[in-house]
C-alpha positions as CSV (number, residue, x, y, z in Angstrom):
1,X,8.1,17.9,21.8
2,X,10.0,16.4,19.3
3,X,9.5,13.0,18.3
4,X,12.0,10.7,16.6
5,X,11.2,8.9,13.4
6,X,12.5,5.4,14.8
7,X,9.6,5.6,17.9
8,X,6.5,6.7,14.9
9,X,7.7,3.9,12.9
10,X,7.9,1.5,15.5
11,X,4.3,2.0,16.8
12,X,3.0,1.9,13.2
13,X,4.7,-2.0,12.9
14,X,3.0,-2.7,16.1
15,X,-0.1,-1.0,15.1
16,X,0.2,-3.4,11.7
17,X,1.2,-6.6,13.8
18,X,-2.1,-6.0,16.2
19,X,-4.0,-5.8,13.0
20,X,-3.0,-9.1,11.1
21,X,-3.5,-10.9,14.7
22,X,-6.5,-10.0,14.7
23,X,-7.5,-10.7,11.4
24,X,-5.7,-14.0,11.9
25,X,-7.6,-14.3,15.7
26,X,-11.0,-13.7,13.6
27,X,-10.0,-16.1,11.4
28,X,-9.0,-18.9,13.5
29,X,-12.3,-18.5,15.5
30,X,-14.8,-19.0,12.6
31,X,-12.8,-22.4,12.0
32,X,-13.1,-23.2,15.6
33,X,-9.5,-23.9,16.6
34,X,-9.0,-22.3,19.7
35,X,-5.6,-22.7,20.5
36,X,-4.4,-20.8,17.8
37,X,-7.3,-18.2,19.2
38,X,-5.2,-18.0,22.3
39,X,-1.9,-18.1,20.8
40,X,-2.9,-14.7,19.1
41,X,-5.0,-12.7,21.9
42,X,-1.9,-13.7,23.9
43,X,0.5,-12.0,21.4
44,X,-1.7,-9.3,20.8
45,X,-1.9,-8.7,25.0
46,X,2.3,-8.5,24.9
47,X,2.3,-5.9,22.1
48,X,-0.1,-3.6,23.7
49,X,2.3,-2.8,27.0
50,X,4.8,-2.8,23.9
51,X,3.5,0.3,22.6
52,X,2.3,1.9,25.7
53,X,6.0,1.7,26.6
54,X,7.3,3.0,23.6
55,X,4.8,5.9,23.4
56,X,5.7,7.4,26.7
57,X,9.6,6.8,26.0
58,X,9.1,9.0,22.7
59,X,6.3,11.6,24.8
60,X,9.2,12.1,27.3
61,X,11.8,12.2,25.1
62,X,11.9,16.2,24.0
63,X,10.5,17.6,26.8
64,X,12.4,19.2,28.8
65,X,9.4,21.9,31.0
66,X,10.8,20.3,34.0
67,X,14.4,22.2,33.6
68,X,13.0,25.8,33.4
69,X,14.6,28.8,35.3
């Protein structure tokens, strides 16, 4: 399986962006405004399908077992 460098790259931004939500989620909670609480867990909710997505396009990408002789 070979694995581009645009797909490993990708996931790490998404990996960084579910981070600083939820630093920024934490954040917003201990000051009580729950809007903005929402606003995050709902971003961080569309970026997990996100990855999933992009993880089994770049696991699927190289292999190629289902063509043997």
């Amino acid at each position: 399986m070979k694995r581009s460098f645009v797909g490993v790259i990708l996931l790490c931004a998404i990996l960084l962006m579910n981070i600083v939500f939820l630093q920024l989620l934490v954040h917003q909670y201990y000051f009580e405004n729950y809007v903005a609480v929402l606003t995050y867990m709902g971003i961080m909710f569309l970026l997990f399908p996100l990855a999933l997505w992009i993880y089994k396009k770049e696991k699927y990408k190289g292999d190629h077992s289902h063509e043997k002789e």
